[in-house]
C-alpha positions as CSV (number, residue, x, y, z in Angstrom):
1,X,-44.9,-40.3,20.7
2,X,-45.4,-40.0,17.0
3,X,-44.3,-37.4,14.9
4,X,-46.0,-36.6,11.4
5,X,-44.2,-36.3,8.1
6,X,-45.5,-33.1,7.6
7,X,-43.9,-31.8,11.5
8,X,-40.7,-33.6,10.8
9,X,-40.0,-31.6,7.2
10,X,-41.2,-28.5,9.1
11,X,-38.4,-28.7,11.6
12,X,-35.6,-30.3,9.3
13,X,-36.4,-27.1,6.9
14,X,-36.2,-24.4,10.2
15,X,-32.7,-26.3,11.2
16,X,-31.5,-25.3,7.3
17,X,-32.9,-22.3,7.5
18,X,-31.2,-21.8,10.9
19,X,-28.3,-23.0,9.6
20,X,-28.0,-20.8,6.7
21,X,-28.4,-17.8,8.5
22,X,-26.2,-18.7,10.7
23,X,-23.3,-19.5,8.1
24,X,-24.5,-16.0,6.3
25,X,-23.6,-14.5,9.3
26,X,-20.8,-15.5,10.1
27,X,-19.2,-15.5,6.3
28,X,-16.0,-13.7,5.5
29,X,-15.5,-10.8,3.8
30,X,-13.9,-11.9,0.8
31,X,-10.9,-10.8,-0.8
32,X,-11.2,-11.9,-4.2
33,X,-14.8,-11.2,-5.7
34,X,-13.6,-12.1,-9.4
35,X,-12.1,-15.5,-8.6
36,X,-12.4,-17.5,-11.2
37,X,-13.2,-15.2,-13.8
38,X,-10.6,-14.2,-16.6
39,X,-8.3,-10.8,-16.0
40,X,-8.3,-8.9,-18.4
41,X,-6.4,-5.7,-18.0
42,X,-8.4,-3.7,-21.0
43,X,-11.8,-3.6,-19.1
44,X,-11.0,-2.0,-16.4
45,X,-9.7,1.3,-17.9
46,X,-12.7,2.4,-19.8
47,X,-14.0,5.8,-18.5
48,X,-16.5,8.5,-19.9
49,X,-15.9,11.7,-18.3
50,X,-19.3,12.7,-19.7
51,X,-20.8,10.4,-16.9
52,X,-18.8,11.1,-14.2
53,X,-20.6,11.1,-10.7
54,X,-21.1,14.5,-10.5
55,X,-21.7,14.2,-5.9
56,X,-18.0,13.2,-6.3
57,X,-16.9,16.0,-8.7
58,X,-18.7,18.5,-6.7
59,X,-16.5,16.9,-3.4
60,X,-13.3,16.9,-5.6
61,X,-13.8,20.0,-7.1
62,X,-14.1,21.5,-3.1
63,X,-11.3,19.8,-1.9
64,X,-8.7,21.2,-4.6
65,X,-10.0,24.8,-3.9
66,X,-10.3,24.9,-0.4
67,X,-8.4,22.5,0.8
68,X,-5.3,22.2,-1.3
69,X,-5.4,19.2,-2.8
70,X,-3.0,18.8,-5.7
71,X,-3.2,15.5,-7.5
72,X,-4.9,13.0,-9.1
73,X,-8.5,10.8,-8.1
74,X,-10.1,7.6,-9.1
75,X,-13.0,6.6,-7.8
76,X,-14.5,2.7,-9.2
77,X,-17.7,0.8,-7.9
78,X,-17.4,-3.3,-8.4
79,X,-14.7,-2.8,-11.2
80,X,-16.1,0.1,-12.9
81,X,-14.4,3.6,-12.8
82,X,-17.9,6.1,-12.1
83,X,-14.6,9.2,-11.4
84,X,-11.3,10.0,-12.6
85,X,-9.6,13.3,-12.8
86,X,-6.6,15.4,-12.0
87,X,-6.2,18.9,-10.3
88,X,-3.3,21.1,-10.3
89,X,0.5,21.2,-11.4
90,X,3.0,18.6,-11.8
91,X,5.9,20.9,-11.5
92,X,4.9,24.3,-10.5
93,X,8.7,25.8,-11.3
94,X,7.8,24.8,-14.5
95,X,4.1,25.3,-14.8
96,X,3.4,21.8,-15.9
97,X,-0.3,20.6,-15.5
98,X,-1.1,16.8,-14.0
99,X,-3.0,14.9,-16.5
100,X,-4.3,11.7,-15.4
101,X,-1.7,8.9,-16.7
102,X,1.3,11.4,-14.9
103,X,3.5,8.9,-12.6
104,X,3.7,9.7,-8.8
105,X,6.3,8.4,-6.4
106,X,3.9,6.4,-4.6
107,X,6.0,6.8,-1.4
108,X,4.8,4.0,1.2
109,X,2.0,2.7,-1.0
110,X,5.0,0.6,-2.6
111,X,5.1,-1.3,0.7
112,X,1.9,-3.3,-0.7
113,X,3.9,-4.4,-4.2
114,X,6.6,-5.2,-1.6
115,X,4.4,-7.3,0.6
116,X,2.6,-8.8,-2.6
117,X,6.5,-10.0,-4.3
118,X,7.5,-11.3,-0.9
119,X,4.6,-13.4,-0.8
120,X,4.8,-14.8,-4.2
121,X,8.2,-15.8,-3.9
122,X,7.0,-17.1,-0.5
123,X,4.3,-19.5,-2.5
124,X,6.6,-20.2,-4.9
125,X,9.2,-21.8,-2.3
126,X,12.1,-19.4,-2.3
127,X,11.4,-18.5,1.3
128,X,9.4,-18.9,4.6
129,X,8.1,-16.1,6.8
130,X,9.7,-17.6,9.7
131,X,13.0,-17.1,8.3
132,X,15.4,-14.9,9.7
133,X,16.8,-12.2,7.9
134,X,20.7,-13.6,8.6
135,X,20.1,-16.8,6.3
136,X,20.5,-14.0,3.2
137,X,22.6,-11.3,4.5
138,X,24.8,-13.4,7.4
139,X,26.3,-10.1,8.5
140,X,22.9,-8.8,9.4
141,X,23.6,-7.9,12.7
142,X,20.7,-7.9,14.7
143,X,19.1,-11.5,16.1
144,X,16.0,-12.7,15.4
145,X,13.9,-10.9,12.9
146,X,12.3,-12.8,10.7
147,X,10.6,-11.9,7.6
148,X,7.3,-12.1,9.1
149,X,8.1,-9.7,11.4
150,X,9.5,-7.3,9.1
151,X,6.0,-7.5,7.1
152,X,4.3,-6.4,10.2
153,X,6.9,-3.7,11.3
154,X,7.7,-5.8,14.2
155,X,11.3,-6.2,14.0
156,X,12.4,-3.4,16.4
157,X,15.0,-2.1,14.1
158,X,16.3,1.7,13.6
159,X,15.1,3.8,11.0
160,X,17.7,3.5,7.9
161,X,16.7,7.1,6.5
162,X,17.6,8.5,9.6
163,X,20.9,6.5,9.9
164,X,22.2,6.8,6.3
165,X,21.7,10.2,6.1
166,X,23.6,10.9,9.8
167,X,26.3,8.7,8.2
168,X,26.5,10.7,5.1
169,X,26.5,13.9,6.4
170,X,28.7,13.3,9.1
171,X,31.3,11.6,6.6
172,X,30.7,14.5,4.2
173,X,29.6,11.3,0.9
174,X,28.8,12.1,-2.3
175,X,25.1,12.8,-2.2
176,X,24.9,13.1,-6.0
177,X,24.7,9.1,-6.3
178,X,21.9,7.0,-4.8
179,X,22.7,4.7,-2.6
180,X,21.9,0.7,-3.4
181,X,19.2,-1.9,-1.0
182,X,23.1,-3.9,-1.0
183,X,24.8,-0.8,0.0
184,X,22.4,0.1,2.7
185,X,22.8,-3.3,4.1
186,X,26.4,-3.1,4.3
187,X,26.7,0.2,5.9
188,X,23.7,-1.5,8.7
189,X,26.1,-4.7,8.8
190,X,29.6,-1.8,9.3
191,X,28.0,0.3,12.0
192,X,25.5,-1.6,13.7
193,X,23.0,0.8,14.6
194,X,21.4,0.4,17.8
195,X,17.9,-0.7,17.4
196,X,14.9,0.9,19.0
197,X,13.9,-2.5,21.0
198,X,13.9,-6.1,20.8
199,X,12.4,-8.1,18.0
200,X,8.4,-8.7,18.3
201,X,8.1,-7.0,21.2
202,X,5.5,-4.2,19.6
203,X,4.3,-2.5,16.4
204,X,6.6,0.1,15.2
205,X,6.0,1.7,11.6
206,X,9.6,1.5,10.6
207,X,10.8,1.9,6.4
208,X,13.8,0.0,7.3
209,X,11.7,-3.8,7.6
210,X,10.5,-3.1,3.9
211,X,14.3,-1.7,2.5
212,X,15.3,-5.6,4.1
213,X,12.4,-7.3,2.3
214,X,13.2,-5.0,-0.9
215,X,16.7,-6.4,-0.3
216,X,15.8,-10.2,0.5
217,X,13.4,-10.2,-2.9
218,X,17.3,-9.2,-5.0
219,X,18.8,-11.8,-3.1
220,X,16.2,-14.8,-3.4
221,X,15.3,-14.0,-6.8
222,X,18.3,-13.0,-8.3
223,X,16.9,-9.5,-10.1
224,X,16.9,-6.2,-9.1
225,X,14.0,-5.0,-7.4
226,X,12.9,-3.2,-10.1
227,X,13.3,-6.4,-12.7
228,X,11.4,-8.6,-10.1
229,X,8.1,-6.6,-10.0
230,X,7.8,-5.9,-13.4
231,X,7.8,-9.3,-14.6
232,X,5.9,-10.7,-11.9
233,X,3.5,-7.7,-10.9
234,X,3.1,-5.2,-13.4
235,X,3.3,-7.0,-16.6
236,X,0.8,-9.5,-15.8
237,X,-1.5,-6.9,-14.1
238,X,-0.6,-5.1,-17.3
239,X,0.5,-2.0,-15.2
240,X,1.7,-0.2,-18.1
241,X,2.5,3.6,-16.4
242,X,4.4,1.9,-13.3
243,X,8.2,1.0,-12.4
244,X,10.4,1.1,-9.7
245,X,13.1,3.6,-10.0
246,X,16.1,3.8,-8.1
247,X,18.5,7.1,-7.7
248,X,21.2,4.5,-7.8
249,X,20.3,3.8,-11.9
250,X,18.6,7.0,-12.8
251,X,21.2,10.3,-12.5
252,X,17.1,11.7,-13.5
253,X,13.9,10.0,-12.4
254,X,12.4,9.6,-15.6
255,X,8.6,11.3,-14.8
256,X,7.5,14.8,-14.5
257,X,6.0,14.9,-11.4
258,X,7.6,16.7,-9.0
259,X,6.8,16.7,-4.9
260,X,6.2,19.9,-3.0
261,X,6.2,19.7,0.7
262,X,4.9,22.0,3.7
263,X,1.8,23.3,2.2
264,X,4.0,25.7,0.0
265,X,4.9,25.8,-4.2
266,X,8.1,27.0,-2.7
267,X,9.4,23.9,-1.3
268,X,9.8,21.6,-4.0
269,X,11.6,18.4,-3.3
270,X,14.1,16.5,-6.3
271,X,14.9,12.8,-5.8
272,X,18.4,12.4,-4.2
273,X,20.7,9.3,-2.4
274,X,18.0,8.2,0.0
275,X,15.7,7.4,-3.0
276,X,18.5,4.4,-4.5
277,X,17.1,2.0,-1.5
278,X,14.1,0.5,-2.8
279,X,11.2,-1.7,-0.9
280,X,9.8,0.8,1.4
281,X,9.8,3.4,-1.2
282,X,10.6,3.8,-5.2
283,X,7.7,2.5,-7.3
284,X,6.4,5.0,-9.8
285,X,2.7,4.5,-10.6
286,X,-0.9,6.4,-11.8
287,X,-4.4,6.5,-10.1
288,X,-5.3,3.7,-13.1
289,X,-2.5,1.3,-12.7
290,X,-3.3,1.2,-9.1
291,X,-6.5,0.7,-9.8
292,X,-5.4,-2.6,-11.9
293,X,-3.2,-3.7,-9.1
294,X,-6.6,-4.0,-7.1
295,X,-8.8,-5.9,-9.9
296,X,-5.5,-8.1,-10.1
297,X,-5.4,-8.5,-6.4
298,X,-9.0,-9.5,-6.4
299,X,-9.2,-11.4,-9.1
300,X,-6.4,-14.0,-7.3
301,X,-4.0,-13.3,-10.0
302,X,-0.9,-12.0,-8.7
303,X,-1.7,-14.5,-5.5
304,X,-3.5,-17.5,-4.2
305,X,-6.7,-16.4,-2.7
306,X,-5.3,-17.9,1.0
307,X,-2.0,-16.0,1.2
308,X,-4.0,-12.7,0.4
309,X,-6.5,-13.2,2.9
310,X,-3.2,-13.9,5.1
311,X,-1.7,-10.5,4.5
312,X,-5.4,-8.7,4.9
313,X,-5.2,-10.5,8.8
314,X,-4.8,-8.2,11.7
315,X,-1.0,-9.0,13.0
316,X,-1.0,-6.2,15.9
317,X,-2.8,-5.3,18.7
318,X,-5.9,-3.4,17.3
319,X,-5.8,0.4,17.3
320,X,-9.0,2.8,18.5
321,X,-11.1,-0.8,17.9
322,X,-10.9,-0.4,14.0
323,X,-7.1,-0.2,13.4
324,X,-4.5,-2.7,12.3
325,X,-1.8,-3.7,10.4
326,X,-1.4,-6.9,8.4
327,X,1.6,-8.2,5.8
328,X,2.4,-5.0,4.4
329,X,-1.1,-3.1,4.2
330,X,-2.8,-1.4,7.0
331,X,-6.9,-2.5,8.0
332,X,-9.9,-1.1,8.9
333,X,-12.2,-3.3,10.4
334,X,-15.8,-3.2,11.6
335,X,-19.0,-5.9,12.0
336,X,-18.9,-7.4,8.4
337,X,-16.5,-4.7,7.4
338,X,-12.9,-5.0,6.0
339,X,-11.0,-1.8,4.2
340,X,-7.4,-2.6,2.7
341,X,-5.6,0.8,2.3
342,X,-1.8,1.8,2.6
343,X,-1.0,5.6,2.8
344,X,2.0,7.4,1.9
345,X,4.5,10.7,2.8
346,X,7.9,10.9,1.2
347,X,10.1,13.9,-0.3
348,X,6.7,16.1,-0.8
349,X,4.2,13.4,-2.1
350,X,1.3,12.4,-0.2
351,X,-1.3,9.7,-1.2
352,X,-4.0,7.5,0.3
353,X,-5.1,4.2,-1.7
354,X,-8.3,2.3,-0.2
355,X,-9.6,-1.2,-1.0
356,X,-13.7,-1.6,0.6
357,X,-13.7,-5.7,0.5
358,X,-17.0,-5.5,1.3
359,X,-18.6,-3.0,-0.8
360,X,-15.8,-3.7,-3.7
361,X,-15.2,0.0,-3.7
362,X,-11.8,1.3,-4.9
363,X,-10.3,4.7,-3.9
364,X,-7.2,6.0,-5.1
365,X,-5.8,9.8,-4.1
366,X,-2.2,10.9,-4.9
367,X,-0.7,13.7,-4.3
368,X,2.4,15.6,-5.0
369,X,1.9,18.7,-2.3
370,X,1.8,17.7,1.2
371,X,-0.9,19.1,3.6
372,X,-4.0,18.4,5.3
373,X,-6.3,17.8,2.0
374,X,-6.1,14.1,2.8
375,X,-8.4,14.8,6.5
376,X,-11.0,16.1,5.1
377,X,-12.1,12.4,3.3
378,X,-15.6,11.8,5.0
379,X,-17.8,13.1,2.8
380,X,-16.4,10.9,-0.5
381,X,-16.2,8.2,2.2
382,X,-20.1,8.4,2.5
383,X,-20.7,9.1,-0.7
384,X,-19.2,5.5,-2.0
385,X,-20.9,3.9,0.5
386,X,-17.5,3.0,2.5
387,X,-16.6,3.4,6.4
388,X,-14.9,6.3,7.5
389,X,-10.9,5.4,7.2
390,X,-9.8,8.1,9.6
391,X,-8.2,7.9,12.6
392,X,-8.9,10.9,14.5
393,X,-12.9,9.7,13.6
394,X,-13.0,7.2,16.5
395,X,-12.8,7.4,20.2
396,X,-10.0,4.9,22.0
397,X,-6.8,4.8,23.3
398,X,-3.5,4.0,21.5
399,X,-1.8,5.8,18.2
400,X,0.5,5.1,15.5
401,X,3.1,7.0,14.0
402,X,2.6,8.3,10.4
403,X,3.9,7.6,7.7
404,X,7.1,8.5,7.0
């Protein structure tokens, strides 16, 4: 049988054509947009209030007056900021006002710049996931956790909060000084807390796996933790507004804003002991800097485009069909859909930072009063063109603690 010229290009150019829909269909979400491309800190912070998007304004606006948000917002579209803007008081004793470079304690959003400096010094050869905890602290005295499973909050161990502050009480210690990441260590190596269950046997939202990793990144590196993301995150991502602070250094944590907790300007909350540990919590940081350490991110400059992916890879069993939690940030996932977020709730401070891979949309909320404002994020979701990050929004078995 003979087949024309003419039939034979026809079906070679259907099996490209089949081909490249095929790959198009199947393509990853990618992580880092701006590869390739120079980063350059300075263009990323331009803003004219005069044309913010007034839908979002309108939402913000609503939110602080009925719902009780007290913070700051930055909204940014494929690396442009189209809303910025703060509502409310920084210290209410006081009657200080939020303006929009004022530093939050970002609470459990520092697990991602904990995550991130682990897996730098990972690339750089100064550890391996699979390493256990016991080749830098030998006196560490639980079996079997390895980094890795710290980064996923499978390691089974006990809450440290919980335990350091039973030990302190109960021994009546000075609560005036912070206590150190080294001091927290020995105290777990003394006492030997009982964990909650055996490593890797589930996902368990636990601070205590990112107070270790903020320990092991002192101990490979040699610097404080402070020292060691600095120089290596938030100098090059030229994070200007953002440090870690430790109670252990500062008698005073050197920023205005104060947290207030249980819906009330009554109850506001001053650093003390349990903010010297630093990994889980500790890093000080505005709506704009954050938004830098997202360009940075995408941009593959803090990280090789591979081990970021990594870290954005679901590591647990997934959660109402959407839910996960990778190396240090929590996922949202859908059909060709991929939101990197990390929320946070410590000592009156409550924030929610969101990463749309997809739609390269950028969401940063924090907040120094803690209630319910943070629930009520649909509308803005819809508005920016991103999924629904909420919970309580799908149907499905299964929960996770908050956090904490």
């Amino acid at each position: 049988m003979t087949v024309s010229c003419k039939n034979i290009l026809s079906i070679t150019f259907s099996l490209v054509l089949l081909a490249s829909c095929s790959q198009s269909k199947n393509k990853q979400v990618s992580s880092t947009p701006d590869l390739g491309k120079p980063f350059n800190p300075a263009q990323y912070s331009t803003y004219d209030p005069k044309k913010a998007d007034k839908q979002i304004d309108a939402f913000m606006k609503h939110l602080h007056q009925v719902s009780g948000f007290n913070g700051n917002v930055l909204v940014a579209k494929k690396g442009k900021i189209i809303y910025e803007n703060s509502f409310g008081w920084a210290d209410y004793p006081r009657l200080d006002s939020l303006h929009i470079n004022s530093k939050f304690q970002l609470a459990s959003v520092t697990k991602t710049i904990t995550s991130t400096a682990i897996l730098q010094l990972m690339e750089r050869g100064k550890l391996k996931l699979n390493q256990d905890v016991r080749d830098f602290f030998p006196n560490f005295p639980y079996e079997g956790v390895t980094i890795r499973l710290l980064l996923t909050h499978r390691s089974g161990m006990m809450n440290y909060v919980y335990f350091v502050d039973d030990v302190y009480r109960a021994e009546h210690r000075d609560q005036r000084k912070g206590i150190t990441n080294q001091q927290t260590m020995d105290m777990i190596a003394q006492y030997k807390p009982a964990p909650f269950n055996k490593p890797d046997k589930r996902f368990l939202y636990n601070n205590s796996n990112f107070m270790v990793l903020g320990s092991i990144v002192e101990k490979v590196s040699g610097m404080s933790y402070a020292q060691y993301v600095k120089e290596n995150i938030f100098d090059p991502a030229g994070m200007k507004n953002t440090a870690a602070y430790s109670k252990a250094v500062y008698d005073k944590i050197p920023t205005n804003v104060l947290g207030h907790d249980r819906n009330s300007w009554k109850y506001s909350v001053a650093p003390n002991f349990l903010d010297g540990p630093l990994g889980a919590y500790g890093v000080y940081s505005t709506v704009g800097d954050l938004f830098l350490f997202d360009r940075a991110l995408r941009a593959g400059y803090l990280l090789k485009p591979a081990t970021q992916d990594s870290a954005y890879t679901d590591r647990n069993p997934m959660i109402r069909g959407h839910f996960n939690y990778g190396y240090g940030w929590r996922l949202f996932e859908a059909p060709g859909q991929k939101v990197v977020y990390h929320t946070g709730w410590w000592h009156g401070f409550r924030h929610i930072f969101l990463r749309d891979m997809k739609n390269d949309v950028t969401i940063v909320l924090l907040g120094n009063m803690v209630n319910g404002s943070l629930l009520h994020l649909d509308d803005l979701f819809k508005m920016t063109g991103m999924p629904v990050v909420r919970k309580s929004a799908y149907t499905g078995n299964g929960g996770v603690e908050e956090d904490q």
